[in-house]
C-alpha positions as CSV (number, residue, x, y, z in Angstrom):
1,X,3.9,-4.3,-18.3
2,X,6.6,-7.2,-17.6
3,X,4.6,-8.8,-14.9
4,X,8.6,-9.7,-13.8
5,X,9.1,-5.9,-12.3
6,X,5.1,-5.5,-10.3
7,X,5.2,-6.2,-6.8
8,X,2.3,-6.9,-4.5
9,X,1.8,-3.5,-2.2
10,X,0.3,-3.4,1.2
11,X,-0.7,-0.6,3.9
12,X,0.1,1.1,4.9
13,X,2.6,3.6,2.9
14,X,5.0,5.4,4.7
15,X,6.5,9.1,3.5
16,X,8.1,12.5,5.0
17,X,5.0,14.5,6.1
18,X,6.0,17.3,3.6
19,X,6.9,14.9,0.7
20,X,3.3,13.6,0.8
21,X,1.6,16.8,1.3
22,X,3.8,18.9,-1.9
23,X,2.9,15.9,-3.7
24,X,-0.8,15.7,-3.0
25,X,-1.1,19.7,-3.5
26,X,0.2,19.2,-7.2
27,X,-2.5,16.5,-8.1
28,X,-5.0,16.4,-5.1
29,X,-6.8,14.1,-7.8
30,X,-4.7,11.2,-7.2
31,X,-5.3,8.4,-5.0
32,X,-2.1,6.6,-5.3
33,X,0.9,8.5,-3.0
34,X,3.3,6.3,-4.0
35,X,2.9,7.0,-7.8
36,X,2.0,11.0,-6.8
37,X,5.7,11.2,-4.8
38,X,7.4,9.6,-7.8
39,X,5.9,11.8,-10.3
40,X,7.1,14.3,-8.1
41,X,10.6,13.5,-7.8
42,X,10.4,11.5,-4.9
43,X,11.8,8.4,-4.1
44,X,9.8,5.3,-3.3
45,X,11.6,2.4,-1.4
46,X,10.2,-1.1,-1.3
47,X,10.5,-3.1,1.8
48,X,9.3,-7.0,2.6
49,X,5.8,-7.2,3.9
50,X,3.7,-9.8,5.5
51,X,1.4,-11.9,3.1
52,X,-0.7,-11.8,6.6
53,X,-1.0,-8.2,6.5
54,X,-4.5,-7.8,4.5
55,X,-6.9,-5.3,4.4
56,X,-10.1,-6.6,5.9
57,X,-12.9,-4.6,3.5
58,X,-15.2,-7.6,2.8
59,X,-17.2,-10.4,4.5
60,X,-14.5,-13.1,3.4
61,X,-12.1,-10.7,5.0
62,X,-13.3,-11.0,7.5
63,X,-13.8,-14.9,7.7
64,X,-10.2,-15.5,7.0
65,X,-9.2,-13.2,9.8
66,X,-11.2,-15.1,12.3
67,X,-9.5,-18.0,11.0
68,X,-6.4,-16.7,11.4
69,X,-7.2,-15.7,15.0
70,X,-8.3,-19.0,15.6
71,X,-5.5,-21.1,14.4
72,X,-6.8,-22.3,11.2
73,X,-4.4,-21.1,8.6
């Protein structure tokens, strides 16, 4: 895909209650809402995020968000 039109997408996702659930219960396969509400119809809005905002899943995660509580990035 044109790497111009892929944007960087962070957690967590926000939808109507029934939106999400209509859309799950025609694919409870998927893992992705936001793909599984537009497949469905639905209408996915992007908004601005925070390139601070990580997930923390790893040990390096984890190191960088002690660094960020201690002032170092």
């Amino acid at each position: 895909p044109d790497r111009r039109q892929l944007v960087a997408v962070q957690t967590p996702q926000a939808f109507r209650a029934k939106v999400l659930r209509d859309a799950h219960a025609s694919n409870p396969e998927s893992t992705d809402d936001a793909t599984l509400v537009e497949t469905n119809g639905g209408r996915v809005v992007v908004v601005h995020g925070d390139p601070l905002n990580r997930k923390l899943t790893t040990p390096e995660d984890m190191n960088w968000a002690r660094a960020i509580t201690r002032g170092e990035v």
